[in-house]
CHARMM-style PDB file with segment names, atoms N, HN, CA, C and O in Angstrom:
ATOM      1  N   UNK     1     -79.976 -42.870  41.868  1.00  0.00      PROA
ATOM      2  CA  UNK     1     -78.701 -42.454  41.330  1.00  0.00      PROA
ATOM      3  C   UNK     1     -77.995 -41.582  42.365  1.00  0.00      PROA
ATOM      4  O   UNK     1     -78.655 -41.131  43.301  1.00  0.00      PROA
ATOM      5  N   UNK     2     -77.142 -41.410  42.291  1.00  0.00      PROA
ATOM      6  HN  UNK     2     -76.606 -41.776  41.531  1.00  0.00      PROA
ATOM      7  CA  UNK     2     -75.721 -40.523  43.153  1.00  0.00      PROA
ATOM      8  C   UNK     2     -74.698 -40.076  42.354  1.00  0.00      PROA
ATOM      9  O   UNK     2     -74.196 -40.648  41.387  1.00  0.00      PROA
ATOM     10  N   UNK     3     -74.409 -38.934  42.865  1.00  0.00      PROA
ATOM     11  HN  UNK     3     -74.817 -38.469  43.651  1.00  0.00      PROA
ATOM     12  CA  UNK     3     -73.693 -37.848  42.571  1.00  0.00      PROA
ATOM     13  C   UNK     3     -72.102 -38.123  42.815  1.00  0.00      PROA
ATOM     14  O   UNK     3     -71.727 -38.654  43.860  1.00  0.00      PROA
ATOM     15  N   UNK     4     -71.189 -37.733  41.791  1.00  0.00      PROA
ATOM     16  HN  UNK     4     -71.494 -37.302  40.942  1.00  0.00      PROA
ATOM     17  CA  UNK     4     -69.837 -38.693  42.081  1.00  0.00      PROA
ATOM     18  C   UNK     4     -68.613 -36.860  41.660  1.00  0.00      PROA
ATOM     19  O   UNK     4     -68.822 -36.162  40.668  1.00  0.00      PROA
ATOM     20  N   UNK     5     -67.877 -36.660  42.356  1.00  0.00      PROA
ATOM     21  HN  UNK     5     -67.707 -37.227  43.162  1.00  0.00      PROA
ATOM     22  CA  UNK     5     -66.728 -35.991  42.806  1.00  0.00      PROA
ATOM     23  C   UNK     5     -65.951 -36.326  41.172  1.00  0.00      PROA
ATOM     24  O   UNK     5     -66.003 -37.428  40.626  1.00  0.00      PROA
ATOM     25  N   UNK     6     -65.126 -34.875  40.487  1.00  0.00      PROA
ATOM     26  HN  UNK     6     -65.084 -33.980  40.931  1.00  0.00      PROA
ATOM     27  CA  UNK     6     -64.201 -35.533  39.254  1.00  0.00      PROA
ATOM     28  C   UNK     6     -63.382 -35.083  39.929  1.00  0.00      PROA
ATOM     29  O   UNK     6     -63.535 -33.993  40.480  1.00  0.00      PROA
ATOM     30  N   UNK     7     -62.374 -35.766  40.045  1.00  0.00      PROA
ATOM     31  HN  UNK     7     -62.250 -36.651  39.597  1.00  0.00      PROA
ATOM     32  CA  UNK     7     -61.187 -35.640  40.907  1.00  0.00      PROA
ATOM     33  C   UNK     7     -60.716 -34.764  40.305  1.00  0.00      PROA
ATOM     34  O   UNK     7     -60.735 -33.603  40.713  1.00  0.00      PROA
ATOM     35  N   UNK     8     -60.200 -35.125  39.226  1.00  0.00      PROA
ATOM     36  HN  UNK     8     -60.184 -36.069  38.895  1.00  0.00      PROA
ATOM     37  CA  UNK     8     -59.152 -34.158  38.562  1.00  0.00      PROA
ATOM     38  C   UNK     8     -59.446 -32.633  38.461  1.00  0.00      PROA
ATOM     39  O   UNK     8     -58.602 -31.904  37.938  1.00  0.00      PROA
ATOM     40  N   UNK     9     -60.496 -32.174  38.895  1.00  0.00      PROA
ATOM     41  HN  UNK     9     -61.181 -32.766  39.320  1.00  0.00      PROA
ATOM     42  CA  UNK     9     -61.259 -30.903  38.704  1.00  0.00      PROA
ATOM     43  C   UNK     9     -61.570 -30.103  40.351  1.00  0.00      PROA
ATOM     44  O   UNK     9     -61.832 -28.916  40.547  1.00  0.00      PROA
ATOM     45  N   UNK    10     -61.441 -31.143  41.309  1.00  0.00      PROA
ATOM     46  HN  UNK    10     -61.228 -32.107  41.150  1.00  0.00      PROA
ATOM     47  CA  UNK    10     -61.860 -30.547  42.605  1.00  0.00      PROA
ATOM     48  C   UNK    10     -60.551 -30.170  43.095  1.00  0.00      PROA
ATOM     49  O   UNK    10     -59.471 -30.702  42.838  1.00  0.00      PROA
ATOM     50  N   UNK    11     -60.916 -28.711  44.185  1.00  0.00      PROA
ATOM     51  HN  UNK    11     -61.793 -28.278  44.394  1.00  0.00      PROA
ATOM     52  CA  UNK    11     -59.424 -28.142  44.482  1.00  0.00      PROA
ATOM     53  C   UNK    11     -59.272 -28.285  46.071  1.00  0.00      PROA
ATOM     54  O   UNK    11     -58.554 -27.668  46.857  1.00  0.00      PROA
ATOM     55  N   UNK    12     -60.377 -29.514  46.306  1.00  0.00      PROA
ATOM     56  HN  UNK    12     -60.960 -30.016  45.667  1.00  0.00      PROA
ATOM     57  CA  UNK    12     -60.681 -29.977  47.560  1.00  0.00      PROA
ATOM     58  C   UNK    12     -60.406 -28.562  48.897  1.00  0.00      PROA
ATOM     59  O   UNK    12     -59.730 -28.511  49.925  1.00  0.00      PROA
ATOM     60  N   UNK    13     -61.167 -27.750  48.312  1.00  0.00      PROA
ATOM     61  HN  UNK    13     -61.716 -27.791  47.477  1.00  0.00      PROA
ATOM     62  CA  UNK    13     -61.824 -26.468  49.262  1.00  0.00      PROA
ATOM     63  C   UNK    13     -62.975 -27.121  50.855  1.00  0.00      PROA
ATOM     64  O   UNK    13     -63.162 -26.531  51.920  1.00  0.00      PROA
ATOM     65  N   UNK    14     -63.434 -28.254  50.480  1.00  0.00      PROA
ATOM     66  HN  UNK    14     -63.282 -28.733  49.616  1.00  0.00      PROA
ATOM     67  CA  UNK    14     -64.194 -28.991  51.507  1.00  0.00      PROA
ATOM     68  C   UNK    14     -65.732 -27.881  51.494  1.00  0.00      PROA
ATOM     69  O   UNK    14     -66.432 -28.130  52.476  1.00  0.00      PROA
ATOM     70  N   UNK    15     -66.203 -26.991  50.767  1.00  0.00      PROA
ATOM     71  HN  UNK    15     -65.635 -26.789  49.969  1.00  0.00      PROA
ATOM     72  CA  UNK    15     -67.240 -27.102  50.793  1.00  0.00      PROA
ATOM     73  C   UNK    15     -68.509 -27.609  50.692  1.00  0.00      PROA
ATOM     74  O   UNK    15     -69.601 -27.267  51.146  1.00  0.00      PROA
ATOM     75  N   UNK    16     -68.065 -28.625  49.897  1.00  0.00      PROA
ATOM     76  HN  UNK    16     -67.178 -28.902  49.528  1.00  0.00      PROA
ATOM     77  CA  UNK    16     -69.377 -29.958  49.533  1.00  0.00      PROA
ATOM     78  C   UNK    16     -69.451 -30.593  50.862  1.00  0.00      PROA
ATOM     79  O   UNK    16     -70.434 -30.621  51.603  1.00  0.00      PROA
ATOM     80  N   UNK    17     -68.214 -31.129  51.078  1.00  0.00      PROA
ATOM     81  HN  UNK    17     -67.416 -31.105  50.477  1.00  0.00      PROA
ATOM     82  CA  UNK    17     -68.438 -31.990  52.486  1.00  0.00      PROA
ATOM     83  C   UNK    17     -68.917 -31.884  53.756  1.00  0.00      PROA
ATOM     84  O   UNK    17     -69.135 -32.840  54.500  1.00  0.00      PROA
ATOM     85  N   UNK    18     -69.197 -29.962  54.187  1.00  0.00      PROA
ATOM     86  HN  UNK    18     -69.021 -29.185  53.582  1.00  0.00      PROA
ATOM     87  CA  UNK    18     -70.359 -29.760  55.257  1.00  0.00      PROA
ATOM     88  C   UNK    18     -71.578 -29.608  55.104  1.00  0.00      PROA
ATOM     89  O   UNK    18     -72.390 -29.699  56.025  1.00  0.00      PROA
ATOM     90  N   UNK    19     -71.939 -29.289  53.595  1.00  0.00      PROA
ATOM     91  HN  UNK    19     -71.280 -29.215  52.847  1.00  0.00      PROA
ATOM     92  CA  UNK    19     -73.301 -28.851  52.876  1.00  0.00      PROA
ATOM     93  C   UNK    19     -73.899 -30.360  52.669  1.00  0.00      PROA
ATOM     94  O   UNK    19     -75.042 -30.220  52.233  1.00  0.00      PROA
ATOM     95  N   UNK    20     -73.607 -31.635  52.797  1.00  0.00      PROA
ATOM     96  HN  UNK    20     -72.679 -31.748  53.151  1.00  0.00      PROA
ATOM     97  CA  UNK    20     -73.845 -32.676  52.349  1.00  0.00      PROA
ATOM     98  C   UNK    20     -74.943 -33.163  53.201  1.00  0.00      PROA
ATOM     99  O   UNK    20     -74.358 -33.611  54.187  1.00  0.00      PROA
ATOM    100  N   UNK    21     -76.693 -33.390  53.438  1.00  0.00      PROA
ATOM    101  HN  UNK    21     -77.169 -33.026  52.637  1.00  0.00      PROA
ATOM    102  CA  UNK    21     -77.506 -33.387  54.555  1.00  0.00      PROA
ATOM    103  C   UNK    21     -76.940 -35.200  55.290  1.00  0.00      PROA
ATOM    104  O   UNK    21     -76.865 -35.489  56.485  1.00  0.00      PROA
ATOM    105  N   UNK    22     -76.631 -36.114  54.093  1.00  0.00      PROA
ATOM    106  HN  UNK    22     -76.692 -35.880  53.123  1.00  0.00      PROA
ATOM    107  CA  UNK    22     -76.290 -37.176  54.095  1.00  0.00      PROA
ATOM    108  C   UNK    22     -75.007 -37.581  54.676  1.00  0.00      PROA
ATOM    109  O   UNK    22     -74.987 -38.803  54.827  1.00  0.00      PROA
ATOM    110  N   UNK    23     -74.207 -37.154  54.959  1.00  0.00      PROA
ATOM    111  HN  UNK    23     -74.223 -36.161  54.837  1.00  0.00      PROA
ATOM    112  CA  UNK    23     -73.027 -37.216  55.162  1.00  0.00      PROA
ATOM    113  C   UNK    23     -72.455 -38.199  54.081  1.00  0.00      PROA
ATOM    114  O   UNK    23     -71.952 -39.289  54.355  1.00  0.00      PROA
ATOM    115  N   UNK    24     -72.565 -37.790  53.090  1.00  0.00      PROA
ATOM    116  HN  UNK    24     -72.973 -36.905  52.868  1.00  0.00      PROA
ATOM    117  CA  UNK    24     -71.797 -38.582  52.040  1.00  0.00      PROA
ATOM    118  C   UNK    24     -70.646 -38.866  51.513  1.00  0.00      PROA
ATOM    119  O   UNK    24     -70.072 -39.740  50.863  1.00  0.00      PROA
ATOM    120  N   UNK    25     -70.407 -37.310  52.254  1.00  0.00      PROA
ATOM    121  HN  UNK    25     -70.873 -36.600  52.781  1.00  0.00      PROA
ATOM    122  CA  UNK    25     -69.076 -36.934  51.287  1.00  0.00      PROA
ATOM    123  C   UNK    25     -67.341 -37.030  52.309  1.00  0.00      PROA
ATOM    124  O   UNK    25     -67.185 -36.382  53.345  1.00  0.00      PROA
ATOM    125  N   UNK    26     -66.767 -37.512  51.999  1.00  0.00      PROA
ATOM    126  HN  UNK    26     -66.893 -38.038  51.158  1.00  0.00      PROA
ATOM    127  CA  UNK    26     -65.622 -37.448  52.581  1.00  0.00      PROA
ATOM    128  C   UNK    26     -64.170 -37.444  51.635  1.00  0.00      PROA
ATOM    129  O   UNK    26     -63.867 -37.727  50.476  1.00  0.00      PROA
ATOM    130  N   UNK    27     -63.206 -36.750  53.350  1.00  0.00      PROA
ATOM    131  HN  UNK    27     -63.452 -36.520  54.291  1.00  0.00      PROA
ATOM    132  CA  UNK    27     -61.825 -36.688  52.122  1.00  0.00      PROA
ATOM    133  C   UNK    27     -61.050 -37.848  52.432  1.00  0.00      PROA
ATOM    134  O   UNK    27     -60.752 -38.147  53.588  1.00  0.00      PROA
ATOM    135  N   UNK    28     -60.652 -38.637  51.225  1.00  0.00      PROA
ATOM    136  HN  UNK    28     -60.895 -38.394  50.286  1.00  0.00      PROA
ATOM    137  CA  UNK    28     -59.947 -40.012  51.356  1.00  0.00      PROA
ATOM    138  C   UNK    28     -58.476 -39.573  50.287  1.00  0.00      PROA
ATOM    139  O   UNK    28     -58.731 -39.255  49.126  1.00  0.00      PROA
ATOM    140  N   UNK    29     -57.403 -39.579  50.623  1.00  0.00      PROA
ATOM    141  HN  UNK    29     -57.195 -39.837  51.567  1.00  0.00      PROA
ATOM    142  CA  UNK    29     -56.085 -39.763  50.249  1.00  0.00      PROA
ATOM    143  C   UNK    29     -56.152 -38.070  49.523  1.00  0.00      PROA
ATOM    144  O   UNK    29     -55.910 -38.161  48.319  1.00  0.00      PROA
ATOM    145  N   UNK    30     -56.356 -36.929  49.859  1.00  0.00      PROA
ATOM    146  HN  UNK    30     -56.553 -36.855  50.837  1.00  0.00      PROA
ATOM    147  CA  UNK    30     -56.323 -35.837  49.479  1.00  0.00      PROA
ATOM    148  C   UNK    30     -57.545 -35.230  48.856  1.00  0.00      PROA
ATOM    149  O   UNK    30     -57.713 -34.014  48.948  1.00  0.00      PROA
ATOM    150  N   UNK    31     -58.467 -36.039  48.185  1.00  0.00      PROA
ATOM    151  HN  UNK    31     -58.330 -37.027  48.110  1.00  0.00      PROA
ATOM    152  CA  UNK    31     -59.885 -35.602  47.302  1.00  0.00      PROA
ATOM    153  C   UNK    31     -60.474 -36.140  48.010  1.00  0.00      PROA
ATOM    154  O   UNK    31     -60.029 -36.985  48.786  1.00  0.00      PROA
ATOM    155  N   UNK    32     -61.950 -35.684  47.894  1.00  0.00      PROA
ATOM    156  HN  UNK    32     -62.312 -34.998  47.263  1.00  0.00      PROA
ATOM    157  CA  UNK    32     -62.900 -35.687  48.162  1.00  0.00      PROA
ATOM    158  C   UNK    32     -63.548 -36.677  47.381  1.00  0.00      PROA
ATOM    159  O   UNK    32     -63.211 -36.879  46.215  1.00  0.00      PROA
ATOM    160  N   UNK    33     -64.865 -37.591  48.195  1.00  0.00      PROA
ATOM    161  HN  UNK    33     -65.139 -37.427  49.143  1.00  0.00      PROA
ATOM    162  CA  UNK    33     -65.300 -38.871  47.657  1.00  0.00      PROA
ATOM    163  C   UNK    33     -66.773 -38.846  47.960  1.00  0.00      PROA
ATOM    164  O   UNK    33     -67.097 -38.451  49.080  1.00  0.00      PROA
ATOM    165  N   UNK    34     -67.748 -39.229  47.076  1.00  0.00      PROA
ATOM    166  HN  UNK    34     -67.485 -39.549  46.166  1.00  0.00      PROA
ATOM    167  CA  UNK    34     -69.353 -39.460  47.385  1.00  0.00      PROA
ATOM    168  C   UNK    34     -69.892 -40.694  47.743  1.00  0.00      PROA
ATOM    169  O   UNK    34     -70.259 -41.331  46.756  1.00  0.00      PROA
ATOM    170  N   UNK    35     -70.024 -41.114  48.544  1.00  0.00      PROA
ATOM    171  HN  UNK    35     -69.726 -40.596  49.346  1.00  0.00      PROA
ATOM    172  CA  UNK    35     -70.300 -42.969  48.927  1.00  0.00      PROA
ATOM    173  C   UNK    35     -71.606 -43.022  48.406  1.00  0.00      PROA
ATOM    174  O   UNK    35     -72.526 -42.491  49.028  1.00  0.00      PROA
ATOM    175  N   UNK    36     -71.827 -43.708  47.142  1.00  0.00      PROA
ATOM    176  HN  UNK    36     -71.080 -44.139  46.637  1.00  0.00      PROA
ATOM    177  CA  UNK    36     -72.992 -43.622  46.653  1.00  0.00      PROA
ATOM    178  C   UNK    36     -74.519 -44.172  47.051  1.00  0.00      PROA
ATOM    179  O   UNK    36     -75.664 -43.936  46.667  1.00  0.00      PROA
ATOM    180  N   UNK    37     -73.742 -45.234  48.261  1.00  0.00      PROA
ATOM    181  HN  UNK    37     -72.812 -45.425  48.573  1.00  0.00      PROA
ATOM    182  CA  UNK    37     -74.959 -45.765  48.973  1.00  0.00      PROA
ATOM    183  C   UNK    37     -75.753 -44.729  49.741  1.00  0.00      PROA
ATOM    184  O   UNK    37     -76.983 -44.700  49.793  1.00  0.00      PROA
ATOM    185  N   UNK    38     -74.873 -43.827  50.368  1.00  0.00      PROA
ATOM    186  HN  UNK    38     -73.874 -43.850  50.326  1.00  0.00      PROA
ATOM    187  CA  UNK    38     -75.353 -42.337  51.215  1.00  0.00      PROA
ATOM    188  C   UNK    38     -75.997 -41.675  50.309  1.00  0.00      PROA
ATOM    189  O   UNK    38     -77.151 -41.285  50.488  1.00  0.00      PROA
ATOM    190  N   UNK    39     -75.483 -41.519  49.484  1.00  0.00      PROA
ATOM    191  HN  UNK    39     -74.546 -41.836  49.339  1.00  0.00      PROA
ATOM    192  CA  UNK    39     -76.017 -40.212  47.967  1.00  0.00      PROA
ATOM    193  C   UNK    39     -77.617 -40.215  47.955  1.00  0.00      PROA
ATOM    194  O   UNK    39     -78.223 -41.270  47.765  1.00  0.00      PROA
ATOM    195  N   UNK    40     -78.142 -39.260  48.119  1.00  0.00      PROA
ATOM    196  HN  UNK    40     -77.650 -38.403  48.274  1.00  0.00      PROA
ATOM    197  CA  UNK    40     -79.618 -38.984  47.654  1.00  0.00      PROA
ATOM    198  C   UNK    40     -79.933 -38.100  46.659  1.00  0.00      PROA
ATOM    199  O   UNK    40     -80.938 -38.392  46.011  1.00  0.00      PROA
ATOM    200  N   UNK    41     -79.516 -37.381  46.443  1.00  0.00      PROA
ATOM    201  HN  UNK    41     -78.700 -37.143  46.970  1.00  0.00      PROA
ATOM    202  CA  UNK    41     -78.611 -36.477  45.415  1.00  0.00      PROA
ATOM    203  C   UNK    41     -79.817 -34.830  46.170  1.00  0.00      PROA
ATOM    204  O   UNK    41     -80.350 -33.892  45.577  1.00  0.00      PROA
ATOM    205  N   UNK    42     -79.780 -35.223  47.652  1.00  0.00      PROA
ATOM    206  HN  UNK    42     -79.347 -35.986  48.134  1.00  0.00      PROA
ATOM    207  CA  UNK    42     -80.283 -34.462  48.469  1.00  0.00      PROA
ATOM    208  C   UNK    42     -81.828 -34.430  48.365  1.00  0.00      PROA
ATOM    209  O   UNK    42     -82.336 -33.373  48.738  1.00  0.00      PROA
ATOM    210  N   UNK    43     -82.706 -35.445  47.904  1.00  0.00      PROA
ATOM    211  HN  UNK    43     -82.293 -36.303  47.602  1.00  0.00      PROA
ATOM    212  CA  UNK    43     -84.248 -35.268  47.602  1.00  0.00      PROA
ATOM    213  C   UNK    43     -84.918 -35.454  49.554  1.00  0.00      PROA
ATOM    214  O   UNK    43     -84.415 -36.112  50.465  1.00  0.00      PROA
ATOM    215  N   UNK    44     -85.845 -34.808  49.561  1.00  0.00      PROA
ATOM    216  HN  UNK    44     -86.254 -34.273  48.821  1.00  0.00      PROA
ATOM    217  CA  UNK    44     -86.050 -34.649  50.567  1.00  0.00      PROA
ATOM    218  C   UNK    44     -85.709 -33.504  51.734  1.00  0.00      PROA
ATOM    219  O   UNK    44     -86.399 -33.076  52.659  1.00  0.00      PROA
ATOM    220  N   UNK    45     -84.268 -33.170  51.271  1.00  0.00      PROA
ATOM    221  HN  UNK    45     -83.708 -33.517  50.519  1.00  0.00      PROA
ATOM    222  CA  UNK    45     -84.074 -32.023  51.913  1.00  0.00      PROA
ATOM    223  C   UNK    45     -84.073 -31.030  50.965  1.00  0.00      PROA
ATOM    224  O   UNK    45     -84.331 -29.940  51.477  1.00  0.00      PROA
ATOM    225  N   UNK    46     -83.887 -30.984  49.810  1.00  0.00      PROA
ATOM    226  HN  UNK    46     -83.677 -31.869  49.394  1.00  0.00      PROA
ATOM    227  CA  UNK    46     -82.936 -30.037  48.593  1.00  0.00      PROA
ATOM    228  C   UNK    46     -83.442 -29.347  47.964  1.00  0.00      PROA
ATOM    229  O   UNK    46     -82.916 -28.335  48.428  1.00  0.00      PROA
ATOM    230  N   UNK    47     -84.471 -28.768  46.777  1.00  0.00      PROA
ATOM    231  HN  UNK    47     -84.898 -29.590  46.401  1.00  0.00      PROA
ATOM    232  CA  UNK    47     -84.232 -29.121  45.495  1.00  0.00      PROA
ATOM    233  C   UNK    47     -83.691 -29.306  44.596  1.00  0.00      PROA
ATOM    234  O   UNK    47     -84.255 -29.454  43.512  1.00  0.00      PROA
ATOM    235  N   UNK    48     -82.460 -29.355  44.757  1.00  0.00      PROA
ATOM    236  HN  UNK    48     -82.001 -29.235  45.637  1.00  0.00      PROA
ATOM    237  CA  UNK    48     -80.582 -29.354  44.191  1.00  0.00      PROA
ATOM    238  C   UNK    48     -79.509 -30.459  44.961  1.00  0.00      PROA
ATOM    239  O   UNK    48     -79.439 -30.587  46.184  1.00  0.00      PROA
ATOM    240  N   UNK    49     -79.016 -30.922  44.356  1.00  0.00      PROA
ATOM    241  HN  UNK    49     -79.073 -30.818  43.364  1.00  0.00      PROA
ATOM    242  CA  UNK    49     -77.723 -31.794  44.821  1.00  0.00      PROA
ATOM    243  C   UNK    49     -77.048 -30.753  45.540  1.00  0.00      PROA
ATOM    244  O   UNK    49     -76.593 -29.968  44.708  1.00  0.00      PROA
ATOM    245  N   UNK    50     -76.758 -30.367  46.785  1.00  0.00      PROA
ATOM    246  HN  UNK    50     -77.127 -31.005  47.461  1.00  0.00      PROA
ATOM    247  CA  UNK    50     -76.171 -29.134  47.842  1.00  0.00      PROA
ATOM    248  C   UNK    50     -74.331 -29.341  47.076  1.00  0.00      PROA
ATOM    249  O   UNK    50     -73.645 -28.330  46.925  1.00  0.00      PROA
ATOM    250  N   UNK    51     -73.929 -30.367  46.788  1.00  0.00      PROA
ATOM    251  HN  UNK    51     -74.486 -31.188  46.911  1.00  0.00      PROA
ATOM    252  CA  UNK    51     -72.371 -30.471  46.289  1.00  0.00      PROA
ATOM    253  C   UNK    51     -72.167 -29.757  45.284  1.00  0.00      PROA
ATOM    254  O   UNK    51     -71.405 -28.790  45.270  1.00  0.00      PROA
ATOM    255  N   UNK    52     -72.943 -30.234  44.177  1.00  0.00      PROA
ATOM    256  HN  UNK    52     -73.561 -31.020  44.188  1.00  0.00      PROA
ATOM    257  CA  UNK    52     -72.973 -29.051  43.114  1.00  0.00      PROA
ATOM    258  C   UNK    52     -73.405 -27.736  43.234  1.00  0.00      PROA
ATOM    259  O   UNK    52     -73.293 -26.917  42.321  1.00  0.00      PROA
ATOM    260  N   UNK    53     -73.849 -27.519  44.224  1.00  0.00      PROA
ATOM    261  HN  UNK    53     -73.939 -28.184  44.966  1.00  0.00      PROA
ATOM    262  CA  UNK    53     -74.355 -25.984  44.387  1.00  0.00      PROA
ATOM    263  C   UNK    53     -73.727 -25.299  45.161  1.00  0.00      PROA
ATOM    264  O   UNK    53     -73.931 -24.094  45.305  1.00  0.00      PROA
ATOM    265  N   UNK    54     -72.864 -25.963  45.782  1.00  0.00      PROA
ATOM    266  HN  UNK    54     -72.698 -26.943  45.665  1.00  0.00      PROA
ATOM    267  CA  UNK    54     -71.798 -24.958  46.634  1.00  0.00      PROA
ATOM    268  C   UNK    54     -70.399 -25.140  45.867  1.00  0.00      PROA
ATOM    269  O   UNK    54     -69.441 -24.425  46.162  1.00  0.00      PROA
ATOM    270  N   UNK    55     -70.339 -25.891  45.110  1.00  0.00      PROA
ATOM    271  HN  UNK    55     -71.117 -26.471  44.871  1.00  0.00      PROA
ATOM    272  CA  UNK    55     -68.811 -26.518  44.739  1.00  0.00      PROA
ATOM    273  C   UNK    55     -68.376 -25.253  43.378  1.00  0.00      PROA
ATOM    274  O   UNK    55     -68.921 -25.063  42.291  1.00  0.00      PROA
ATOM    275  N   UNK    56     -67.246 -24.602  43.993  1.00  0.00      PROA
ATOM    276  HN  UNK    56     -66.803 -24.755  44.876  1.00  0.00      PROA
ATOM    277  CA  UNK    56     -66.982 -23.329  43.219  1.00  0.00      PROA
ATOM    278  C   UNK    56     -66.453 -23.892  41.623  1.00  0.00      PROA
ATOM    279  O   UNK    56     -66.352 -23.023  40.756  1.00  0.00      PROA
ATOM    280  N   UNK    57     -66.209 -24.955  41.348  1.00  0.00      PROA
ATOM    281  HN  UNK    57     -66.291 -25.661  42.052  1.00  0.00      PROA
ATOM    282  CA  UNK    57     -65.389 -24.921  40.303  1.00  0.00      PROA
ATOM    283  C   UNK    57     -66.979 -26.181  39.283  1.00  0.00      PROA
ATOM    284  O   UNK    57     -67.626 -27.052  39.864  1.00  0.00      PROA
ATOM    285  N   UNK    58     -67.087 -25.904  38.214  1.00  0.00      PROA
ATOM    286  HN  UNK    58     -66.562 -25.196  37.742  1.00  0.00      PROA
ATOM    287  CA  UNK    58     -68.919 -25.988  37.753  1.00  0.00      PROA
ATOM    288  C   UNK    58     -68.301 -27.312  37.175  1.00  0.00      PROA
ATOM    289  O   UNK    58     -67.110 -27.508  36.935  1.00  0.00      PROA
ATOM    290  N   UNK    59     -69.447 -28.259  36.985  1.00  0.00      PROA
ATOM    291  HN  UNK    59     -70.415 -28.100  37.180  1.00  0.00      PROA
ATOM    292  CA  UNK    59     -69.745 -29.824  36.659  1.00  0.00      PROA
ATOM    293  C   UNK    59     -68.347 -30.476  37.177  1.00  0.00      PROA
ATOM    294  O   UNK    59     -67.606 -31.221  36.535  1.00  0.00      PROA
ATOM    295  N   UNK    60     -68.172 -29.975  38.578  1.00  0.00      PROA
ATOM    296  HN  UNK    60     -68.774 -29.370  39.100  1.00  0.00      PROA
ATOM    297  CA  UNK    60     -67.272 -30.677  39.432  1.00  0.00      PROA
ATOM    298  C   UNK    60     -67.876 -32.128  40.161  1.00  0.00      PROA
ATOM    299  O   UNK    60     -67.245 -33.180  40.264  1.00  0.00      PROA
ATOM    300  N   UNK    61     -69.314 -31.862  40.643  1.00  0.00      PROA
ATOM    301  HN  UNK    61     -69.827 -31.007  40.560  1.00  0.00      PROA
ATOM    302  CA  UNK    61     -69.732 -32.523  41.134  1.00  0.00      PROA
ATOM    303  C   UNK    61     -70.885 -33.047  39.950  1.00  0.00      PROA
ATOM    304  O   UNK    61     -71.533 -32.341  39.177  1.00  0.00      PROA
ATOM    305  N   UNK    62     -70.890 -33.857  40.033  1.00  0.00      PROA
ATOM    306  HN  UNK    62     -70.364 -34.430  40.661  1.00  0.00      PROA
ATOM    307  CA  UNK    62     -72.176 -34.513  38.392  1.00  0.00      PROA
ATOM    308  C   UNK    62     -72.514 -35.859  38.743  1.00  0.00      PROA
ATOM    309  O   UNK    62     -71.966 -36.764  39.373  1.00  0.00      PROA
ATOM    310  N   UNK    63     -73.632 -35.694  38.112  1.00  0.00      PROA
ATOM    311  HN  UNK    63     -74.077 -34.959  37.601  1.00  0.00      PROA
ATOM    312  CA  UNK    63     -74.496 -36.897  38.396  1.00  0.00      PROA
ATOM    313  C   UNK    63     -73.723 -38.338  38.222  1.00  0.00      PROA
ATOM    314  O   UNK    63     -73.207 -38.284  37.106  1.00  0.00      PROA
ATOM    315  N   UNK    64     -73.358 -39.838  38.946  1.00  0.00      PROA
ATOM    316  HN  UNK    64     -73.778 -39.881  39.853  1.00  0.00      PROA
ATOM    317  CA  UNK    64     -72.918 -40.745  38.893  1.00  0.00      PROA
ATOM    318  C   UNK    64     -73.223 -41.778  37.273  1.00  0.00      PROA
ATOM    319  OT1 UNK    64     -72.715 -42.892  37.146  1.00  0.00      PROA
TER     320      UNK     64
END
């Protein structure tokens, strides 16, 4: 599974998008986007999805 961006809720601050170990995350037409093929939801590096844990505004970033 992968972790998916609610648009309507992100104030596209770009903190998810350097914290991301995957490079998953990018900004496409003003918001921010999770390419779910990249998405690991950080296992291996994490114990936390790093998007949701830096992303100031809460269940911004949520499970796909």
């Amino acid at each position: 599974m992968a972790y998916k961006i609610i648009a309507s809720q992100c104030t596209v601050c770009g903190a998810c998008e350097f914290e991301c170990p995957n490079a998953a995350i990018t900004l496409k037409n003003d918001t921010y986007m999770i390419d779910a093929k990249k998405c690991t939801e950080c296992d291996e590096h994490f114990d936390t999805p790093q998007c949701a844990a830096v992303c100031p505004i809460s269940d911004t970033c949520v499970p796909a």
